[in-house]
C-alpha positions in Angstrom: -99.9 14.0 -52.8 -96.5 13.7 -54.2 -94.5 16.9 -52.9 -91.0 15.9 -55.4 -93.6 16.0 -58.1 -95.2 19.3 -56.8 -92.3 21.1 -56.3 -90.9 19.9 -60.2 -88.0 18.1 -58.1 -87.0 15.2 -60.5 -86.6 12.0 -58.1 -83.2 10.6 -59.0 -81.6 13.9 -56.5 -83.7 13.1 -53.9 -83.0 8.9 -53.9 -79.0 10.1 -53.6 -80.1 13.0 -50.7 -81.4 9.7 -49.2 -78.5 7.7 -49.6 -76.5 10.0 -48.6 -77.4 10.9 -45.0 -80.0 8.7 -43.9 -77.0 6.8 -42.2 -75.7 9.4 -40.5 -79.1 10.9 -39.5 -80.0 7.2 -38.0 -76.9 6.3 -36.3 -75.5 10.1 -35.1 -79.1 11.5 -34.3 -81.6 8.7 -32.7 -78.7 6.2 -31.3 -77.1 8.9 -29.3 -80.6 10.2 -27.8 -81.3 6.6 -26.7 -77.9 6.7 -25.1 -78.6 10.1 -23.5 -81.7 9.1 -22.6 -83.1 5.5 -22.0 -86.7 6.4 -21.1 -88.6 5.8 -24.4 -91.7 8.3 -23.6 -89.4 11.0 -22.5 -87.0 13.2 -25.0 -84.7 16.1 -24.6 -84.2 19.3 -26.7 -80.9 19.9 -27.8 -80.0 23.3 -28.5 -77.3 25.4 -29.8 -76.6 29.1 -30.8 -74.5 31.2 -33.0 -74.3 34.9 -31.8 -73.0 37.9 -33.9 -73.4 41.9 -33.3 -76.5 42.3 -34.6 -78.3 39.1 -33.9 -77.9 35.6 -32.3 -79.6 32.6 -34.2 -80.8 29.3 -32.5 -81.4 25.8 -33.6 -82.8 23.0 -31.8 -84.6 19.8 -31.9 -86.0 17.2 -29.7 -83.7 14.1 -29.3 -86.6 11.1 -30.4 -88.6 10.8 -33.9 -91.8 10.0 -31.7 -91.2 13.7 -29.7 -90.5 15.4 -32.8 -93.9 14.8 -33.9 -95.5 15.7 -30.7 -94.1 19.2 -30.1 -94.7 19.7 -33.8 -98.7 19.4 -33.0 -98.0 21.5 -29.6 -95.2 24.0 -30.9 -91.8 25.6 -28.8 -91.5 28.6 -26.6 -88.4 30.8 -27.0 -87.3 33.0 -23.6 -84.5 35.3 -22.9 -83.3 36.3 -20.1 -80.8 39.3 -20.1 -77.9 38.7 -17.7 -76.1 41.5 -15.9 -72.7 40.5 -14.6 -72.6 43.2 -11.6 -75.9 41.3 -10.4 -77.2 37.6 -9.8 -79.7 36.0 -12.5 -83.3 36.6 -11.5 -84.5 33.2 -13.3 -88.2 34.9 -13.1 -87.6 37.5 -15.4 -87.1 35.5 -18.5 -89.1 37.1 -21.4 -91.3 34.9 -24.1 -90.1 35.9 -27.7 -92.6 34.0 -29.8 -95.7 35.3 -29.3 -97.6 32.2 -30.2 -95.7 28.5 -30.3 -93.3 28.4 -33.3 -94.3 24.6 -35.3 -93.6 23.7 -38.6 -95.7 25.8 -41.2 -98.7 24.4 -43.1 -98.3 22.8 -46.1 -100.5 25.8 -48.0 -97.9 28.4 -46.2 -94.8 26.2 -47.0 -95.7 26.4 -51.0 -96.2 29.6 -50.9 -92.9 31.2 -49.5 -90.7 27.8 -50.2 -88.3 28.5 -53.4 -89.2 25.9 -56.2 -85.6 24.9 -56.7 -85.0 24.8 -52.6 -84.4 20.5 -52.4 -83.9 20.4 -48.8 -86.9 22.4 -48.2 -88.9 19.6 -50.6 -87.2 17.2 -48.9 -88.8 18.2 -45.4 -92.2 19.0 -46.8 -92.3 15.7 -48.4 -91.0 14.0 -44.7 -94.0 16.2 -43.0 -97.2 16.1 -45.5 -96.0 13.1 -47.8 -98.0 10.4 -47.5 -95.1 7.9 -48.3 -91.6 8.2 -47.7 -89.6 5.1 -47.5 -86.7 5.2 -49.9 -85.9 1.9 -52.0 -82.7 1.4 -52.3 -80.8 0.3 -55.7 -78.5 -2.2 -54.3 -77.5 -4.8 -51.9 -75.0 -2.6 -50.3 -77.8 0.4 -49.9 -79.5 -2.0 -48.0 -77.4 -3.2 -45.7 -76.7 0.5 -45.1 -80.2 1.1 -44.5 -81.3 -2.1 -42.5 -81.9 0.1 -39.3 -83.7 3.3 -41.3 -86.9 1.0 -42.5 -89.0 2.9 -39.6 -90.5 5.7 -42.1 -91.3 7.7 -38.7 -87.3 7.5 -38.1 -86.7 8.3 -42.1 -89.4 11.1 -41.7 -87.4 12.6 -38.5 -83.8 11.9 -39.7 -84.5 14.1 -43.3 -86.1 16.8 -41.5 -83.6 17.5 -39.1 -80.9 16.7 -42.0 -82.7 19.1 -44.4 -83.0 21.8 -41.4 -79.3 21.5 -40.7 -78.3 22.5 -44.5 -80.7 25.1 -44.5 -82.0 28.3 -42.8 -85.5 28.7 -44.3 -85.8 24.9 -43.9 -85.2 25.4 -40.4 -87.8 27.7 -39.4 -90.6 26.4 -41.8 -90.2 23.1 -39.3 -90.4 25.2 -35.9 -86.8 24.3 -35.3 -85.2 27.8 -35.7 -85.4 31.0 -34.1 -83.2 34.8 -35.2 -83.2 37.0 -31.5 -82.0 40.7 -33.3 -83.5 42.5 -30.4 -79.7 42.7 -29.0 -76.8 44.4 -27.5 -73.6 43.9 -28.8 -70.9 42.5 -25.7 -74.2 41.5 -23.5 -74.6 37.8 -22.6 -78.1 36.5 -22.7 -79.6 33.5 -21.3 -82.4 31.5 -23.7 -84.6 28.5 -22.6 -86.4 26.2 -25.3 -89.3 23.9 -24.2 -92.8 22.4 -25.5 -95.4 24.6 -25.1 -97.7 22.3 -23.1 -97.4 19.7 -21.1 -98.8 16.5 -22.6 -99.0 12.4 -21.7 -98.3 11.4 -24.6 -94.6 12.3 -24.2 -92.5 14.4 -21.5 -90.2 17.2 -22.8 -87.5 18.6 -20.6 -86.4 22.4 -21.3 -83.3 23.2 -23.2 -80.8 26.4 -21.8 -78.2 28.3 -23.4 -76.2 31.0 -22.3 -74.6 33.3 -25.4 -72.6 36.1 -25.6 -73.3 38.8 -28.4 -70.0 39.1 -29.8 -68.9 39.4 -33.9 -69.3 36.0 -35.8 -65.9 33.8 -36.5 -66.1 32.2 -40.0 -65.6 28.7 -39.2 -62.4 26.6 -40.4 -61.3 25.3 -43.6 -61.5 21.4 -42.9 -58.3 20.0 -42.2 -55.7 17.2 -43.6 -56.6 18.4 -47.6 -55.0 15.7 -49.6 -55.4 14.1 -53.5 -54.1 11.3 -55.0 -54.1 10.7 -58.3 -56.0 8.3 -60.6 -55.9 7.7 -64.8 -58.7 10.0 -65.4 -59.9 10.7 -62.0 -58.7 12.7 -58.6 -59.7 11.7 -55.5 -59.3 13.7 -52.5 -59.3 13.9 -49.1 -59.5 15.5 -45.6 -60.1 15.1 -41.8 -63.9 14.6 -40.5 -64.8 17.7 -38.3 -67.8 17.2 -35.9 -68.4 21.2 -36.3 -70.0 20.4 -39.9 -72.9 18.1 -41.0 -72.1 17.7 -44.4 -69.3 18.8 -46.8 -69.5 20.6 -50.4 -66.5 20.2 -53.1 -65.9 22.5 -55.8 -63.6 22.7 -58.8 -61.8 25.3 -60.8 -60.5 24.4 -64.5 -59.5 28.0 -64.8 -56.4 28.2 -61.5 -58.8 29.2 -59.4 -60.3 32.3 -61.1 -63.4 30.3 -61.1 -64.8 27.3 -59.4 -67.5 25.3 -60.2 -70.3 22.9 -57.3 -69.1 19.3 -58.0 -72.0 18.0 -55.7 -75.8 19.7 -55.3 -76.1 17.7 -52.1 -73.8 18.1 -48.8 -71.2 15.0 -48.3 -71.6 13.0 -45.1 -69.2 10.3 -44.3 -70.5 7.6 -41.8 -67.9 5.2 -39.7 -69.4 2.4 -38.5 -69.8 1.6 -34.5 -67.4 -1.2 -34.6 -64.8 0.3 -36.2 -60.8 0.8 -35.0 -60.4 4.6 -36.8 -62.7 7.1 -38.3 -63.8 6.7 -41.8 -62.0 9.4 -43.7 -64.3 11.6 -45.9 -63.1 11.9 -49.6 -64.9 12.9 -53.1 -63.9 11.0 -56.6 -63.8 13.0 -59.6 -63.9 11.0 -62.2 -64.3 13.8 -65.1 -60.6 15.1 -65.4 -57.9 15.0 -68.1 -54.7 13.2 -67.5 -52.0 16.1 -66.7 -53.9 19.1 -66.7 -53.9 20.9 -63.7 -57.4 21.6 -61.4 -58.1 23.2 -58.1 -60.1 21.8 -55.3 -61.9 22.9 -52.6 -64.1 21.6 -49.7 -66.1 23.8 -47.5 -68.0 22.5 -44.6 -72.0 22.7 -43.6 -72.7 23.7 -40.6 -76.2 23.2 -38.6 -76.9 26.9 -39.4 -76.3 26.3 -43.0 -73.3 28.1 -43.2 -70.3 27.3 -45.2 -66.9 27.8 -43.5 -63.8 28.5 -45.0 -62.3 27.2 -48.0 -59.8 24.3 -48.3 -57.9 24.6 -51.5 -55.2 21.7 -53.1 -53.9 21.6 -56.6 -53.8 18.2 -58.4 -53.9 16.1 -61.6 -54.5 13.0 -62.7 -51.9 11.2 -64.2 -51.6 7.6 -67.0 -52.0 4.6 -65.2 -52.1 2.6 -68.1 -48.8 0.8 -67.8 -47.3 -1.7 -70.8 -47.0 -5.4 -71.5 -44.3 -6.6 -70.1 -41.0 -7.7 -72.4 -40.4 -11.2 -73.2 -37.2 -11.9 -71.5 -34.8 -15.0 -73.2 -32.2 -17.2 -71.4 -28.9 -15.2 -70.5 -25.7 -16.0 -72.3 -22.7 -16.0 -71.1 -20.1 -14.4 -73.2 -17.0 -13.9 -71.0 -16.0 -15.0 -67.6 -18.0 -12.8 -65.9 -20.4 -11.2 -68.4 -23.7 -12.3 -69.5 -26.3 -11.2 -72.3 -29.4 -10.6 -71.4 -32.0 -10.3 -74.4 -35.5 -9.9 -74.8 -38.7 -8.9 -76.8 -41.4 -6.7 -76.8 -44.6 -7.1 -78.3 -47.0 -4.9 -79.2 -44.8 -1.5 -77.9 -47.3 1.2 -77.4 -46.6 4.9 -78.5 -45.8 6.4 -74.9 -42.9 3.7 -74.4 -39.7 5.1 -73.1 -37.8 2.1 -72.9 -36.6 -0.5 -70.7 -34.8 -0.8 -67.0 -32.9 -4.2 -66.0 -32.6 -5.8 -62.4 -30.8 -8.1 -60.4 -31.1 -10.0 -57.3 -29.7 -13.2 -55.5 -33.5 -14.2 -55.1 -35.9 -14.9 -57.4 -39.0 -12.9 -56.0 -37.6 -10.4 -53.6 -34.1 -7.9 -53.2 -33.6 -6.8 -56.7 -31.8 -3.8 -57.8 -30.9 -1.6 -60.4 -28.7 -2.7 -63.3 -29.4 0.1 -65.5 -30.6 3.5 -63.6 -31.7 5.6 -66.5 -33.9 3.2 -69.1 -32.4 2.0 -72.5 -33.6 3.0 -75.5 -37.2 1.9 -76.6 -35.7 0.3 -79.5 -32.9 -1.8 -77.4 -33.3 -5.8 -77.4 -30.0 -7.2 -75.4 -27.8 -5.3 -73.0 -24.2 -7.3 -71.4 -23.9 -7.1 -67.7 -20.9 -7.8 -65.7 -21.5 -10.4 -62.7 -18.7 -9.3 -60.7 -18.1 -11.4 -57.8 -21.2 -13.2 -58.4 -21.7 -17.0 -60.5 -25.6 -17.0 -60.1 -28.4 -14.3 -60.3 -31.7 -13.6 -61.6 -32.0 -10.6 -63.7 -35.5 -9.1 -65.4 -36.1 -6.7 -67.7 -38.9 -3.7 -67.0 -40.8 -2.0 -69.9 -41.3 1.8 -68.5 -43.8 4.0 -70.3 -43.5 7.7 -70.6 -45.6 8.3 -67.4 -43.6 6.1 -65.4 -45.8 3.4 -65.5 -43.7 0.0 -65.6 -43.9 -3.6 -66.3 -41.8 -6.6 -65.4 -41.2 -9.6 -67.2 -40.6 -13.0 -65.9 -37.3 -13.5 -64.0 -34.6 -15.5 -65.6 -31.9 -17.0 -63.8 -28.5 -16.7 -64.9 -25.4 -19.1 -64.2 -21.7 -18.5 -64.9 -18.8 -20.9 -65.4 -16.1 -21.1 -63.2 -13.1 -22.9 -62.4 -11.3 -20.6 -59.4 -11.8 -22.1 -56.3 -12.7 -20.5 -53.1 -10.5 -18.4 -51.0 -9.3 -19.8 -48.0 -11.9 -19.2 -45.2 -10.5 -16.6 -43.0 -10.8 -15.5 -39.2 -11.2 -18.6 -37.4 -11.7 -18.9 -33.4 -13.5 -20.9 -31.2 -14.0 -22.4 -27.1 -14.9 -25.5 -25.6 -17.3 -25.3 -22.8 -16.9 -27.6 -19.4 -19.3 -30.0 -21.0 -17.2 -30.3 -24.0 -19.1 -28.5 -26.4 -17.0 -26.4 -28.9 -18.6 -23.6 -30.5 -16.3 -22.2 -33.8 -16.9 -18.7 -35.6 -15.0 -17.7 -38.7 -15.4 -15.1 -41.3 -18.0 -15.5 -44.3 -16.1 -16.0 -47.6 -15.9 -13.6 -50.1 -17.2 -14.8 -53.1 -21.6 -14.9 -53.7 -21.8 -18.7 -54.6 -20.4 -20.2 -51.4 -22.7 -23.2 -50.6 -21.2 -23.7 -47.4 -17.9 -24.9 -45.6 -16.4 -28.2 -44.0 -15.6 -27.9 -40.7 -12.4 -31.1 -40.0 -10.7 -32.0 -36.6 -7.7 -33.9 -35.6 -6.0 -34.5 -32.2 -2.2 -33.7 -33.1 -1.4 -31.4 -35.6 0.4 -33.2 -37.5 -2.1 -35.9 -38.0 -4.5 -36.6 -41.2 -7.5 -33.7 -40.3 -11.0 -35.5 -40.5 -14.1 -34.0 -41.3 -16.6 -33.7 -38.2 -19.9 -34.1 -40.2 -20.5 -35.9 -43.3 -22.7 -32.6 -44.6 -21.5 -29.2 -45.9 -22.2 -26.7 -43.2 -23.8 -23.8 -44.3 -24.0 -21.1 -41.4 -20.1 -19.5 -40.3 -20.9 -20.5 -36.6 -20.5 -24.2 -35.6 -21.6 -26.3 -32.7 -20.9 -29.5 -31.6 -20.0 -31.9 -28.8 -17.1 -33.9 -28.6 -15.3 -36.3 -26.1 -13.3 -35.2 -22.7 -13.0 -37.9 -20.9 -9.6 -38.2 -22.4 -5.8 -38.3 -21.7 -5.2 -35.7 -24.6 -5.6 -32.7 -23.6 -5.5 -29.8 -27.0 -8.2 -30.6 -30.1 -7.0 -28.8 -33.2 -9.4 -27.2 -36.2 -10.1 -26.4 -39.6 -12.3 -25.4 -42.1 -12.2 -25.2 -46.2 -14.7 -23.5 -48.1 -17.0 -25.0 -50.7 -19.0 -23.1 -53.5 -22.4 -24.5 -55.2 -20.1 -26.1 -57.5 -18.6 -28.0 -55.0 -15.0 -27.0 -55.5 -13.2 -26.7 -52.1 -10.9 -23.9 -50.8 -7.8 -24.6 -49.3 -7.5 -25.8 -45.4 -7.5 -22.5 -42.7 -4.7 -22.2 -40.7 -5.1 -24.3 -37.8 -7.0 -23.8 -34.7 -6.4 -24.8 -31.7 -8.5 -25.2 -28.5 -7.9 -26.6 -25.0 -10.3 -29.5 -24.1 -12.2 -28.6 -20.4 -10.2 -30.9 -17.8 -12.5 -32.6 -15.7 -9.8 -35.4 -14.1 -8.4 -34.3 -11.1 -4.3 -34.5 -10.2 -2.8 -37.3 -8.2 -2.0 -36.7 -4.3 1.1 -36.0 -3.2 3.0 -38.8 -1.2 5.1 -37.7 2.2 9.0 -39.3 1.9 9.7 -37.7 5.7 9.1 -35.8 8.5 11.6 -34.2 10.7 10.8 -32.5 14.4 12.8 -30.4 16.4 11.9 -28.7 19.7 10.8 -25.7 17.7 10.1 -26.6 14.3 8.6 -29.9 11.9 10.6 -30.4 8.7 8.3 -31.6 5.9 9.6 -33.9 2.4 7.3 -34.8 0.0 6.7 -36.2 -4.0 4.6 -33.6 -5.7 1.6 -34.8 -7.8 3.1 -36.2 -11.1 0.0 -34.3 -13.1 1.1 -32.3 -16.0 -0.8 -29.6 -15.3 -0.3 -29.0 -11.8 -0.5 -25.2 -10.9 -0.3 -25.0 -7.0 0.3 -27.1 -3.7 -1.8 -26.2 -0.4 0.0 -27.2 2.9 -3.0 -28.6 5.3 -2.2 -28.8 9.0 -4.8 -29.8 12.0 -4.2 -30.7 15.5 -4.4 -34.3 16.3 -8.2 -35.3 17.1 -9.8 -32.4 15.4 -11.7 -32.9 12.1 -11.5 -30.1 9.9 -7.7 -28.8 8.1 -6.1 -25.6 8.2 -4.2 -24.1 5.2 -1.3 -22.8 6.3 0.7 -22.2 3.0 0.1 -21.8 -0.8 3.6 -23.6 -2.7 4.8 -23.6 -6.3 4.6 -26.5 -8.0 8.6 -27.3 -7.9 8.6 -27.4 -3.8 8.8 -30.7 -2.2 9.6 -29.9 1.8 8.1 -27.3 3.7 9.6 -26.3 7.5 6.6 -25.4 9.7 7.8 -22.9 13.0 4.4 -22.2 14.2 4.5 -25.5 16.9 4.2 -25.9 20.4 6.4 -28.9 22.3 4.6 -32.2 23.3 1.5 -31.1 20.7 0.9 -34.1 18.4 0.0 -32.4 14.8 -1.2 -33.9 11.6 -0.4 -32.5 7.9 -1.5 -33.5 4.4 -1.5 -31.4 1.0 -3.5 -30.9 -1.6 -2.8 -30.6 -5.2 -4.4 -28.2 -7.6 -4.1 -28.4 -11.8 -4.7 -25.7 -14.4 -8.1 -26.4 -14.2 -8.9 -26.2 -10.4 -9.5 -29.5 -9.5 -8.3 -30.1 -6.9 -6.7 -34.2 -5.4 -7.5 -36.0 -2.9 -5.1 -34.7 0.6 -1.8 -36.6 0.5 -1.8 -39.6 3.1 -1.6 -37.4 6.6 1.9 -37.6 8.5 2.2 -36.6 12.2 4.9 -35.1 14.3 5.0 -33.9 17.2 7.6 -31.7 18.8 10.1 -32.9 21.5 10.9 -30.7 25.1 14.6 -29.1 25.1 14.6 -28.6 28.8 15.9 -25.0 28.1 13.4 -22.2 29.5 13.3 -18.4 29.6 15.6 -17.0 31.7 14.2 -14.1 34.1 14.8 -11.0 33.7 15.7 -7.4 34.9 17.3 -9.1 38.0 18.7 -6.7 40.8 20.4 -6.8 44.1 20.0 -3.5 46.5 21.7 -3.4 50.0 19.9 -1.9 52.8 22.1 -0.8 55.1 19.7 -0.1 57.7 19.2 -3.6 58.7 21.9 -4.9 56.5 20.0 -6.8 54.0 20.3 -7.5 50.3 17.1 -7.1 48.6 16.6 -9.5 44.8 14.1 -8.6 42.3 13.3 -10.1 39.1 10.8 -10.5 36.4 9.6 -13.8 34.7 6.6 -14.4 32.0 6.5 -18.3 31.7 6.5 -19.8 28.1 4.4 -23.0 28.9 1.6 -23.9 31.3 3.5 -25.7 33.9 4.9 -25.7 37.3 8.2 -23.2 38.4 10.1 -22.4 40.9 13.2 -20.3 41.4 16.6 -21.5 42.5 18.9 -18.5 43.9 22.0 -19.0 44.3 25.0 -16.8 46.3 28.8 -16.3 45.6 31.3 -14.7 47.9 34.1 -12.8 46.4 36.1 -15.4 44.3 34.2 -18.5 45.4 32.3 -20.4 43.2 28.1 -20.2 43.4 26.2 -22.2 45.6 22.5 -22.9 46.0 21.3 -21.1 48.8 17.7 -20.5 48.5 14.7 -21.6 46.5 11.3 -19.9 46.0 7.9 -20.5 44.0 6.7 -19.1 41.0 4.3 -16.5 42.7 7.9 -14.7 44.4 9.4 -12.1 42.2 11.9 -11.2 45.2 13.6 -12.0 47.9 15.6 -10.1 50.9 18.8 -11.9 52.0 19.6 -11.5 55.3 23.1 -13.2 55.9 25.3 -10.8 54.1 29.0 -10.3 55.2 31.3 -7.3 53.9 32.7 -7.9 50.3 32.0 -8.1 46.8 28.6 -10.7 46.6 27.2 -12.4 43.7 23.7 -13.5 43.3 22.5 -16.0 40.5 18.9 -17.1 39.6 17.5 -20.1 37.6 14.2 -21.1 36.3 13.2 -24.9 37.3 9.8 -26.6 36.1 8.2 -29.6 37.0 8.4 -31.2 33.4 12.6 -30.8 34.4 13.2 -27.6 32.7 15.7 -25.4 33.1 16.3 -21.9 32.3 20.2 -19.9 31.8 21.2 -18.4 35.2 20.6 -14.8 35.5 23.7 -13.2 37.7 23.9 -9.8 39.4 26.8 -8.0 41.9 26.9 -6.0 44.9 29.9 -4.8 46.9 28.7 -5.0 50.5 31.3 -2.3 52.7 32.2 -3.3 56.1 30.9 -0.9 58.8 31.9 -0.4 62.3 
């Protein structure tokens, strides 16, 4: 029994219901309940609700193609349980709704309240009583699509659930759909779906839902509503939304006073699991008229089989049709800097507006604008002025009324000549420590310059030579040269050379400092002078040019490493060094440093060594007390010693006018002494400093007039 034929459905509908969403129904419905659930004699029921004021509708269905067909034979159990938020569920008072299971009607029952013209409710009939329903598809690429729908039980499943999703009476003719109007409006009630008996064939687990009665949101417009436009046809766009199964697109020819089904079926999109992004769903109308303005809309399905809002874009399709392109002739050049471009079209349609001319410096990319608004239709030459530039390639586009346009061949245009370059312009440059010199300079002005010649000479006013044999083309130039060389400066320049090759004049000269990598010659010492206090030194500086600085060294004999003891110009040739002890043997050298920093080798050493003076520190604060008690004189001095070596103290005494005379000697550790052989008169004492290396200090004098007592 043929239920298509039955119902007076013609077959060509149902083959594109097929095509349509067995995909979808395969890949979205089975593939996820084997991920949800891995067990293959085991399926869930999944279950969701739609409330309202008056009435809350749900919709389920088991998860497997193999339990669908068992709980068909067994049949579902709705309960409710009414929840009270002041009190805790009492999960034992849930209340059965259908009196007997709820499974799909009998085919008898199903003829007799189905609508004749209802597809989807064919469609599931035909997928529950039919005794063959394998769809053939009518190409390769329907095949591939359906390579994992050939299981008819899976194609049986997948269109019933399909045709219960789009709609309601479809629904609950297969058991799958249940209207609870027993409500409250603002209660929340609690529902449970489950198989109606246990069974081994399969295990069932039971399905909850907890809904509030609250009013009914229309559901969203679908998103990102976008056309673009073909000759003859629109095609438009917007984003998938999970919410719907399937999509329906209408059209208004009238601005929207009317609108008109484009598709009897619902639109599902299908993105394939190894895909990077979404597939995007769209709809091609292919039964406009160029220019004329429609209106769109696309309303989404959803598994109660309720449309949601409306989407709504205006669009048109527009000529696509775009004319032959112009055949474009060798320019001529008529003036020094103009050229004629010419060219003919064949065949010029009606819509032709007429024709836009480019340029560019390259033969396939870059071009721009010559003419902005297009010539004339009936125009076959047009002059342009090169400017600055000798060669370009120039085309000529043949634009339609609709903006369509058309480009011919490129053609290459070449102007005479005969100024030469300007002189290149902003040269600089450095030499590195290894000797390589790097030069930058300005790019020339004028659009044919092939390149430049980079020359070099060691004096200015030598013959310049050309570094490389080859034009250089870039304005940045690198290359090694020679520094292991007396001459210290390298001088540059550069000419420019256009594709002709016709050569600028010479830049202005450049020049750069080569890196100086020989070090000055040493110093040589001419003579060395010592005092007791002091070591004069004389010298011939390094004859290097570019000597910048002298370093004194100094070191005490026997010791290896130098002291610098003084940073000279370049002009000084003797150096007085202060900072000596007597009898110390020291050793000096210098070292020269250039421009550069490199530094000599140290001058030969000299040594000197400071000679002994005999003269010492005098002491000091010397005075001379008399005690008239026990008629003593009592001397006190102090002394700090300059050297490490022995002293002693020599004291001499003078009476009145005679002259001094030694009259007593103490050692270094005495800073006094208490004379007592004094006489009445005027006495003078006198001290001097001996050492054991025969030094002698100045004689420190002080007076005291001693009264006579009786």
């Amino acid at each position: 029994m043929n239920l298509f034929r039955k119902y007076q459905i013609i077959q060509k509908p149902i083959k594109r219901l097929v095509y349509t969403i067995v995909i979808v129904l395969i890949f979205s419905l089975e593939m996820v309940a084997q991920v949800a659930n891995s067990n293959p004699r085991m399926a869930n029921i999944s279950l969701i609700s739609r409330a309202d004021n008056d009435s809350i509708v749900l919709r389920w269905a088991p998860t497997k193609a193999g339990g669908w067909v068992i709980a068909n034979k067994i049949g579902y159990v709705v309960e409710r349980l009414v929840l009270d938020p002041d009190n805790p569920a009492d999960f034992t008072k849930y209340e059965k709704l259908t009196e007997t299971p709820l499974k799909p009607l009998g085919l008898d029952e199903w003829k007799s309240k189905a609508n004749k013209d209802n597809m989807f409710s064919a469609v599931a009939a035909q997928a529950l009583y039919g005794k063959l329903f394998n769809p053939t598809p009518t190409s390769s690429g329907d095949l591939n699509a359906l390579k994992n729908a050939a299981d008819e039980l899976t194609n049986r499943y997948s269109f019933s659930l399909f045709a219960a999703d789009n709609d309601a009476f479809t629904a609950d003719a297969l058991g799958l759909r249940w209207v609870d109007k027993n409500i409250e409006k603002g209660k929340k009630y609690a529902y449970r779906v489950f198989v109606a008996q246990l069974t081994e064939e399969y295990e069932f687990d039971t399905a909850y839902i907890v809904v509030n009665a609250v009013p009914y949101k229309t559901n969203p417009a679908p998103k990102g509503f976008r056309y673009e436009s073909g000759d003859g046809s629109v095609k438009i766009f917007w984003k998938e939304n999970d919410a719907y199964s399937g999509y329906y697109v209408y059209r208004s020819d009238d601005g929207g006073k009317s609108y008109k089904k484009l598709n009897d079926l619902p639109m599902v999109t299908v993105t394939p699991a190894n895909a990077h992004t979404q597939t995007e769903p769209s709809y091609l109308d292919t039964t406009t008229t160029n220019y004329k303005e429609y209106m769109y809309q696309v309303r989404g399905v959803t598994a109660f089989a309720e449309l949601s809002g409306a989407a709504e874009i205006k669009a048109i399709s527009k000529d696509k049709q775009a004319p032959l392109a112009p055949r474009i002739y060798k320019p001529e050049q008529i003036s020094s800097n103009e050229m004629k471009i010419s060219w003919k079209m064949e065949n010029s349609p009606e819509d032709l507006q007429g024709f836009i001319i480019s340029k560019s410096k390259h033969s396939l990319h870059g071009y721009q604008l010559v003419t902005i608004d297009p010539l004339p239709k009936n125009t076959t030459e047009y002059i342009v002025d090169m400017g600055n530039d000798y060669e370009l390639y120039y085309n000529v586009a043949a634009v339609d009324t609709a903006g369509n346009m058309t480009f011919s061949v490129p053609v290459f245009a070449s102007r005479i000549n005969d100024v030469k370059p300007a002189i290149p312009t902003g040269l600089v440059g450095e030499v590195n420590e290894n000797g390589q010199v790097t030069l930058r300079w300005n790019r020339s002005p004028e659009s044919n310059i092939k390149g430049y010649r980079v020359l070099m000479a060691n004096d200015p006013t030598h013959n310049f030579t050309q570094v490389t044999g080859q034009i250089h083309s870039d304005t940045i130039f690198i290359n090694n040269m020679s520094i292991n060389t007396l001459t210290r400066n390298v001088y540059f320049r550069i000419a420019a050379v256009n594709n002709r090759f016709q050569h600028s004049e010479m830049s202005p000269i450049l020049e750069l400092e080569r890196p100086d990598i020989i070090a000055p010659g040493e110093a040589v010492f001419s003579d060395v002078f010592v005092t007791d206090s002091s070591v004069q030194l004389k010298w011939h500086p390094s004859s290097s040019s570019d000597l910048a600085k002298q370093i004194v060294l100094k070191r005490l004999q026997g010791e290896e490493n130098w002291k610098n003891i003084d940073t000279l110009d370049v002009s000084v040739s003797q150096y007085i060094d202060k900072d000596v002890k007597t009898k110390i043997m020291y050793e000096y050298s210098i070292l020269s440093i250039d421009l550069s920093g490199l530094s000599s080798d140290p001058a030969f050493p000299v040594m000197a060594r400071p000679y002994d003076s005999g003269k010492r520190t005098p002491v000091q604060n010397l005075t001379a007390q008399y005690e008239q008690s026990n008629k003593t004189v009592n001397l006190s001095w102090n002394y700090a010693p300059a050297e490490k070596e022995r002293t002693w103290y020599v004291i001499y005494k003078a009476i009145n006018d005679g002259s001094f005379k030694e009259h007593k000697s103490v050692n270094s550790e005495t800073l006094s002494f208490v004379d007592g052989n004094v006489k009445p008169g005027n006495v003078k004492y006198g001290i001097v400093v001996m050492t054991s290396h025969g030094g002698e200090s100045e004689m420190v004098t002080s007076s005291i007039v001693i009264e006579e007592t009786e």
